[in-house]
N, C-alpha and C positions, 0 to 999 in steps of 0.2 A: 355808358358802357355798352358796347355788341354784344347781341345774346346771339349762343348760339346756333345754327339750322335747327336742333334737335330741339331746345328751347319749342320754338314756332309751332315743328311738327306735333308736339302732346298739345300745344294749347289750341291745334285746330281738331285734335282729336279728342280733346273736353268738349270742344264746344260743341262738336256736334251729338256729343252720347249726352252733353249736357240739355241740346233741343227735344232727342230721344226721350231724356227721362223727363218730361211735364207734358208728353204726347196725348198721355192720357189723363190730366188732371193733376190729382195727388200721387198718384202710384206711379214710381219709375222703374219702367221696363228696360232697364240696362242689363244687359246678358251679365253673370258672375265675373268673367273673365274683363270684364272692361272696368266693373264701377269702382272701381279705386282709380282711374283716369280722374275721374271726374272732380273737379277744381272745387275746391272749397274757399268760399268768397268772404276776404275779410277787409276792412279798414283799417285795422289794427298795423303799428309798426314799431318799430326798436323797440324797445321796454318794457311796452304795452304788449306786445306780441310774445318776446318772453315768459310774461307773468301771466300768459293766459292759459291753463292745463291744457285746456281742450285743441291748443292750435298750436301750442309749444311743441318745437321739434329739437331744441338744447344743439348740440353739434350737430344735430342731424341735415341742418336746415343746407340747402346745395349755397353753389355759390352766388346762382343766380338768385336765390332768392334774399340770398345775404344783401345783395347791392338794390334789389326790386323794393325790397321791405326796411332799409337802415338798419342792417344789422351789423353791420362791418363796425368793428372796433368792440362791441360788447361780447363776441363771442372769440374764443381760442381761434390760429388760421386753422387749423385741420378737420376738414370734414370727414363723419365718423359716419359709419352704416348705423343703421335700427340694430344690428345683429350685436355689433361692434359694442355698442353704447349697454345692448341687454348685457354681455359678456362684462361689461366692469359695473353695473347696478348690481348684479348676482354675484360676483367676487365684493362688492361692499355690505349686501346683504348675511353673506357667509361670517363675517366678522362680529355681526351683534351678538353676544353673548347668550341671550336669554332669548323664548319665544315673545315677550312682550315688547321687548325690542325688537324686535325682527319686524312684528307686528305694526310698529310705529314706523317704520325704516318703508314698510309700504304705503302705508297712511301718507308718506311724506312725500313719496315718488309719485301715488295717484294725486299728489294738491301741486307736484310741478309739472308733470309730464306724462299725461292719459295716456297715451301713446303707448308708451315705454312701461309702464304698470301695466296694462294689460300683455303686454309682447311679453314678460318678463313670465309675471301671471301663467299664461298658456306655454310658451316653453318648461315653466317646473312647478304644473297643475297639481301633479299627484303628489307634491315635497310642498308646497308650499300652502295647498287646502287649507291644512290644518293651524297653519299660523294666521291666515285672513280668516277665516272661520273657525270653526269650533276644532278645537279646543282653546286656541289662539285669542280671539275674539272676546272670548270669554270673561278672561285678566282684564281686556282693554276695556270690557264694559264696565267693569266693576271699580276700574280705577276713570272712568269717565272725564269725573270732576276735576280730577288732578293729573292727568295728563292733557287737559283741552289745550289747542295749540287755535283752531280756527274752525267755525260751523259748517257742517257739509247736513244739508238736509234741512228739512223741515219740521221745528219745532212748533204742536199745537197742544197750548196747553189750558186747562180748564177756567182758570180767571181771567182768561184772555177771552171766551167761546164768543164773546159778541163781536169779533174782531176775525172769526174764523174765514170768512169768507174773503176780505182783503188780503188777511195773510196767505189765502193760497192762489188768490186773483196774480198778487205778486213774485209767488215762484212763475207762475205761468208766464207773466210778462217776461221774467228776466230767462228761461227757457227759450221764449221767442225771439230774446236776442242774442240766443247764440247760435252761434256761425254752422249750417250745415245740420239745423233737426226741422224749421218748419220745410215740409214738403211742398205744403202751398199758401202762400202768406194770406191769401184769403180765408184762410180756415185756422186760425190762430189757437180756436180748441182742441185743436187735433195735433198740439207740438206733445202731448204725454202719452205714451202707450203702456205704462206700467207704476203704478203705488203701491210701494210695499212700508205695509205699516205696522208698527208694533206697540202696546201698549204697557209693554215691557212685564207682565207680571209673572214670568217663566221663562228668566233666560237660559238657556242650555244648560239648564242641572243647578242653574244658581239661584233661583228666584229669581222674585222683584229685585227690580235693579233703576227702576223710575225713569230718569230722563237718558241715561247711558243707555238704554237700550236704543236709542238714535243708530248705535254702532251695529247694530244688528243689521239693521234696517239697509243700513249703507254697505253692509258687508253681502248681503242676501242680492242687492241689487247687483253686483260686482259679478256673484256668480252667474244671474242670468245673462250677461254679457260673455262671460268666460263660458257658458254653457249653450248657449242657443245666438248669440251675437246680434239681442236686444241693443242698439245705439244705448249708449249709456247716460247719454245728456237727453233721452226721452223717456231715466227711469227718475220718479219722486218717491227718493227715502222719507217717512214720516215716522215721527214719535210722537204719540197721544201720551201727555203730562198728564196724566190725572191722579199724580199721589202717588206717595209710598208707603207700602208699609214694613219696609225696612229701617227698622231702627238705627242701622248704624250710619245709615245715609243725612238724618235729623242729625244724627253728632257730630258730622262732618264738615266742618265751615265753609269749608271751599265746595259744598254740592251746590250745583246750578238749576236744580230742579225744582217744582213745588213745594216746599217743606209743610207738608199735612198728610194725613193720612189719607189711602186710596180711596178712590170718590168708587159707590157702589150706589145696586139698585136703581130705582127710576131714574137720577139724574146721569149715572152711567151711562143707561141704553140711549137717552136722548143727546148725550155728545157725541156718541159715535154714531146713532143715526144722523144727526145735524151734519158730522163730518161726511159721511157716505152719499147724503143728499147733496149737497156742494161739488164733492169729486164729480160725482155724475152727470152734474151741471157743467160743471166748467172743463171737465175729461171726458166728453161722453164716448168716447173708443177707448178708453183705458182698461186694464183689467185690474181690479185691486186683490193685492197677495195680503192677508191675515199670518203674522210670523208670532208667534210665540206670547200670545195670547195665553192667560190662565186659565187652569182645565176649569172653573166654572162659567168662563163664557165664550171659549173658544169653540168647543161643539155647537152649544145654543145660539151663537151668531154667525155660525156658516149655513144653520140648520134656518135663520131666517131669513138669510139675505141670496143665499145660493141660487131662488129661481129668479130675482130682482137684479141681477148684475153679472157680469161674468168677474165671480171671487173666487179664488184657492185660498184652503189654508194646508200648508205646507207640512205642520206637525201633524195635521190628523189626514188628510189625503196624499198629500208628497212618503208621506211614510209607508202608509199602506197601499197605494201606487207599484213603489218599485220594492216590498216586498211579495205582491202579486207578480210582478214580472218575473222573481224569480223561484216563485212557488212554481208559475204555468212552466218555466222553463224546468224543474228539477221533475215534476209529473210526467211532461215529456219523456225526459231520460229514464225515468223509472218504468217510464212505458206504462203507465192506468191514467185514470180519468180524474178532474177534479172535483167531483159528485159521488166520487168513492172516496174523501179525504175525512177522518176524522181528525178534526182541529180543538189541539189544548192551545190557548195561548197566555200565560202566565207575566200576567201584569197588568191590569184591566183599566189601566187610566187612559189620556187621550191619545195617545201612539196605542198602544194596543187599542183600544175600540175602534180609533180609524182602520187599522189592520184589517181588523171582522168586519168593519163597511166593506172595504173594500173587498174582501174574497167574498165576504156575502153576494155583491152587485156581480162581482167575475161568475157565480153557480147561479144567479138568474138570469144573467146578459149571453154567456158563452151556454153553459148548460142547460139553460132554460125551466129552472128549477120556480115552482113557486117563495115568497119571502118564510114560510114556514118551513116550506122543506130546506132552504138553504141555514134557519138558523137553527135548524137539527144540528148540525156537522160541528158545532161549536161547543164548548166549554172554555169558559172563559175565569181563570183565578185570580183572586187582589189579594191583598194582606189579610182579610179575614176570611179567606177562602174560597170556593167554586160559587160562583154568583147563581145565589137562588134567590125565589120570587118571594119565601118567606121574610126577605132583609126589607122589604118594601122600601120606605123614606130612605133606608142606609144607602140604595143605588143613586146612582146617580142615573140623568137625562139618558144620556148613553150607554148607559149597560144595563138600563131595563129590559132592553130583547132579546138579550143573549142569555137571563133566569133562566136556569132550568127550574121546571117543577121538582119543590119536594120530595113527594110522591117517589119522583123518578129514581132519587138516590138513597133512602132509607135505610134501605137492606148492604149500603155500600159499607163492606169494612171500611175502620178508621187504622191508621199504624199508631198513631196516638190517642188514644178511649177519652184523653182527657180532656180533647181540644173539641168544641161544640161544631165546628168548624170541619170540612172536605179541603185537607190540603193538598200540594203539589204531588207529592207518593200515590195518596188516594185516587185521588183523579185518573193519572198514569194507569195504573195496575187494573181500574174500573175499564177505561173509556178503551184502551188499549191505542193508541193514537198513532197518525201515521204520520203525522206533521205535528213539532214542538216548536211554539213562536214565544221567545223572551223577550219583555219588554219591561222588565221588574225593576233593574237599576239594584237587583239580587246576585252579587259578586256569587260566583261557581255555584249560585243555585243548581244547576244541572247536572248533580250529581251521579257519581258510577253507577250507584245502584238505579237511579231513573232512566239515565239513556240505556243500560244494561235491559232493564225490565222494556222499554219501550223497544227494543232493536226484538227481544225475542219475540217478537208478534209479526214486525215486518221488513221485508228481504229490504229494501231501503230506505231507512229513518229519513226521513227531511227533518232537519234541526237548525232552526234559524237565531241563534245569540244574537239579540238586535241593541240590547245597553250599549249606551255609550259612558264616557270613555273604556277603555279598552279593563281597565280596573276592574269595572263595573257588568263585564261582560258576564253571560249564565255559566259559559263554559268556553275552555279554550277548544280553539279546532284541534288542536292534536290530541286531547284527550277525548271528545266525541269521535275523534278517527278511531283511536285504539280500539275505544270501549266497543264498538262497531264493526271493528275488524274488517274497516277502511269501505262499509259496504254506507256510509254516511252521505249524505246531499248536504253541503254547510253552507249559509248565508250569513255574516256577520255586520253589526254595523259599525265595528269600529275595523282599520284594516289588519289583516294580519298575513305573518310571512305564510308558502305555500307548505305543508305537510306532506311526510315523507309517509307511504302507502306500503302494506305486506308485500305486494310486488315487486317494489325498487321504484317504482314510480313516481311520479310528485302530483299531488292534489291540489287546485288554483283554488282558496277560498276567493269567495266572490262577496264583495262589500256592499250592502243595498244602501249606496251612497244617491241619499235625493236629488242631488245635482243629473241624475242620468236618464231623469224624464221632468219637474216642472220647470226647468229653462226650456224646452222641445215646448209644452205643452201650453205656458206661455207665450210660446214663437205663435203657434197655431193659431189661439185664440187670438192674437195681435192680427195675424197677417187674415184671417177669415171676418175679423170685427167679430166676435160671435157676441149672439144676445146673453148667452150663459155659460158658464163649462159645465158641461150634463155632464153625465152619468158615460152614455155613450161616448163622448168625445175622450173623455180620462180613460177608459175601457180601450179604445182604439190605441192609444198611446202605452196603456200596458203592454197588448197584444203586440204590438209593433214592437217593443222594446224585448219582448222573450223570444221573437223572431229572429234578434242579432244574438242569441247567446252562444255563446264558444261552447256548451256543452255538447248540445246539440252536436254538432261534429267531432267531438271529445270529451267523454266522459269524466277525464278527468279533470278537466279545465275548469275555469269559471260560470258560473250557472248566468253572469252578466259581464257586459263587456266592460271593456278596461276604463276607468274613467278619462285616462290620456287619450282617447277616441271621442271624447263627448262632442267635439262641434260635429263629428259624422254622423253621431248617433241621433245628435238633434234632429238633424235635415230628415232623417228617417221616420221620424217617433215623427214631427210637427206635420211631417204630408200626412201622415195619418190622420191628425188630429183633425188637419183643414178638410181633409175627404170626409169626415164623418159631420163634422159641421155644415158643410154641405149638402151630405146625403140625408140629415137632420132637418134641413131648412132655419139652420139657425147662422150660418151665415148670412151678412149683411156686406162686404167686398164685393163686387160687380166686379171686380178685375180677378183677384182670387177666383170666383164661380166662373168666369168664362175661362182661363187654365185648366182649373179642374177636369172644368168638362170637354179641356180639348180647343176649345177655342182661339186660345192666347198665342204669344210667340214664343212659348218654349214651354216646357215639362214644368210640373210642381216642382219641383224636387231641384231644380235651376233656380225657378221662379225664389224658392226659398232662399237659395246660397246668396241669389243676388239682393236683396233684404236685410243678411248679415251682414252685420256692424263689423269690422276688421282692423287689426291691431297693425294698421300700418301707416306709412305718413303719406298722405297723398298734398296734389301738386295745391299751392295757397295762391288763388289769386285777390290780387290787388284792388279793390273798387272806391268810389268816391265816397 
């Protein structure tokens, strides 16, 4: 068959952005606007090429590549665009009944056609969130065992440990055989740039959920792709099997996990450091993500591994991350400072104390505050009340620093004489607060009377309802409007529609949806190699992210931008993140450092775009 002129012209214009990009080694210097040119080299044909996600283009496939690769006769004649094909996955999607279905109907598109799951994906980001993740996600973990269709990820589980390192020797391998991740096949460790791992004992509101939490893991990796445009076949979802102590999982026939109860104490920390030493072995550019981890070891193992590795965990830094972005941003619009903020936050487990890390680090890093004066500004309340230093053992790791003394509150009316306890009212009415963070999982805890008492202290309440699901929230934004009398800053973390203002106006609540900075901040720390993610480098990435907020040029708008922007926002948040690891000296990229500083053949900020991974089919070539 004659291919034709057009054919010849792209494949002489592969080939040479293809010599471009290994000019310099590993790193390819392909400007944004070319590198979806660039040929992706496979062996694979008919059948085989079909059944491979990662290379399958279903009708997409041109004609020429129909007759180059023997594809004639397995596929319909009519060739369909990317756009074509997302417009009937979205009109079949529409049809599943239930979100758990809906949820499988993706499942089913990412195990035929990577492509076309991600294109689908970012076309309906802000509708479709909730069914690949939480709340969606949720159902699918918990029905794990009895919907498995086929394994995606990495299962390590504890009677296997002596096996740990072959099993993950062997993802590695079969990574390096697929088509279009090693950059340079000399360096065969460097095919991973991201493991995210979950040990399952705190799925989204549900518990322990043991070997289902796999789908976390898989579902978390998804979004760093959909949010910062991490290549997806360089992220390793893992699940640590070590037990359940979910009873109803043991009565389950059909569960595929462990059946014993959760492995703890010393043999615990020694499988997951055995794991974390291996990754680092055999990933040594990888950054490892900690997902939903239980509040007794999820503080205690970022608090040890955090200077030894570049690790996020997402429930306690991702959370207090992009509710910092949009404190800094609501302070802004209120025009004061954040070293004038008294902060209640109301719910003292590991989302709220990651919170207070993080505005803690934001009043020493940005305000320059010493660790004492910044853990003045805090009060912090659990179920038994405003954490004080008399509860000794009762605290936990993490909210020993935020005790107030004694001392301090004695003379503090109680509204209740009966309760030995400083609750939520008390607090309020003492501290006078000018910022209210829920993190309780305490349905309309935010009552009239507290936002009422807290508005009359200050011209504008910052009230952040961070619960999820939306159930679960402290308080609706329309009712902190009223109560407020529309002079409110609202942050929520589940979404809600915009509120109508005494004005006539409309108020944008803004969602502190984690997707809007650690995909960005991931990117960063991939594309700078950093030795860690400090303090600083997270810090830059807030700052950057309050930078874009719609308030700032409208008050009534969103205190953060719209998640349907997130691959813009990344580009933005991640130069950040690479200039401070830089300015850091914790960069390790010699290509990154010389961009940075000016050196390279184009701007950060390019440099980035051309790095993300893109939801579109580019040209397949042919090899022996």
């Amino acid at each position: 068959m004659r291919l034709p002129r057009k054919h010849f012209k792209i494949q002489r214009n592969a080939c040479r952005i293809e010599s471009r990009r290994f000019a310099t080694g590993d790193q390819p210097v392909v400007p944004p606007e070319e590198k979806n040119l660039v040929p992706i080299r496979t062996n694979l044909k008919g059948s085989a090429l079909l059944n491979t996600p990662r290379l399958n283009k279903g009708s997409g496939f041109t004609r020429e590549e129909r007759a180059i690769f023997g594809l004639e006769g397995f596929l319909p004649y009519d060739v369909h665009s990317l756009e074509k094909q997302c417009h009937r996955a979205y009109t079949q999607l529409l049809k599943q009944p239930s979100v758990i279905l809906k949820h499988a109907f993706l499942a089913s598109l990412r195990d035929q056609n990577q492509v076309l799951f991600y294109k689908l994906m970012q076309d309906h980001l802000k509708e479709l969130l909730g069914v690949l993740y939480t709340p969606g996600a949720a159902e699918a973990v918990a029905q794990y065992s009895s919907l498995f269709r086929r394994p995606i990820g990495c299962f390590i589980s504890f009677p296997n440990a002596d096996g740990m390192r072959a099993q993950l020797e062997s993802h590695l391998a079969d990574v390096n055989r697929t088509a279009d991740v090693a950059y340079d096949k000399t360096k065969p460790n460097d095919a991973i740039d991201l493991v995210v791992v979950t040990d399952s004992e705190a799925i989204l509101g549900i518990g322990d959920q043991g070997v289902g939490g796999i789908t976390i893991s898989t579902s978390k990796a998804a979004l760093y792709t959909l949010g910062a445009g991490i290549n997806p076949n360089r992220i390793l979802p893992v699940v640590l099997d070590v037990g359940t102590d979910n009873h109803a999982l043991f009565a389950d026939k059909l569960y595929m996990g462990w059946k014993r109860t959760r492995l703890r104490g010393r043999n615990y920390d020694a499988f997951v450091e055995r794991f974390l030493t291996i990754c680092r072995d055999l990933f040594p550019s990888s950054i490892i993500h900690f997902e939903d981890f239980g509040m007794a070891n999820a503080h205690r193992l970022m608090e040890k591994y955090k200077d030894r590795m570049p690790m996020f965990n997402d429930d306690i830094q991702g959370t207090g991350a992009v509710a910092l972005a949009a404190l800094i941003a609501a302070i802004r619009v209120s025009g004061t400072k954040l070293a004038d903020q008294r902060i209640v936050i109301y719910g003292a487990g590991s989302a709220g104390m990651g919170i207070a890390d993080q505005i803690k680090d934001g009043l020493m890093i940005l305000e320059g505050l010493s660790e004492k004066e910044a853990l003045d500004r805090f009060w912090c309340v659990d179920k038994d009340g405003l954490l004080l230093e008399s509860m000794g053992n009762g605290l936990r790791h993490s909210q020993i620093p935020y005790a107030r003394a004694d001392d301090e509150v004695k003379d503090w009316p109680r509204e209740n004489k009966k309760h030995k306890g400083l609750f939520l009212m008390d607090v309020v009415r003492a501290v006078k607060p000018t910022v209210l963070i829920g993190t309780s999982t305490h349905q309309r805890s935010f009552t009239e009377e507290i936002v009422k008492e807290m508005a009359s202290h200050v011209e504008r309440p910052i009230i952040f309802p961070m619960s999820n699901p939306t159930a679960l929230c402290e308080v609706d934004p329309v009712d902190a409007m009223e109560w407020t009398n529309g002079r409110a800053l609202v942050a929520t973390g589940s979404p809600f529609n915009p509120v109508d203002l005494p004005n006539g106006k409309k108020y944008t609540v803004a969602q502190t949806n984690n997707a809007l900075i650690y995909p960005a901040l991931g990117l960063g720390a991939i594309l700078s190699r950093a030795r860690t993610i400090s303090r600083s480098m997270l810090m830059a990435g807030v700052n950057s992210l309050a930078d874009l907020s719609p308030a700032l040029n409208n008050h009534e708008a969103s205190l953060l931008p719209d998640l349907a922007d997130v691959r813009k926002v990344s580009v933005h948040v991640a130069a950040a993140v690479v200039r401070q690891a830089v300015e850091d000296n914790n960069a390790q990229d010699e290509n990154t450092i010389k961009i940075v500083k000016g050196d390279g053949e184009m701007s950060l900020e390019d440099y980035i775009r051309s790095r993300m991974w893109d939801a579109v089919y580019r040209p397949l070539e042919l090899v022996d």
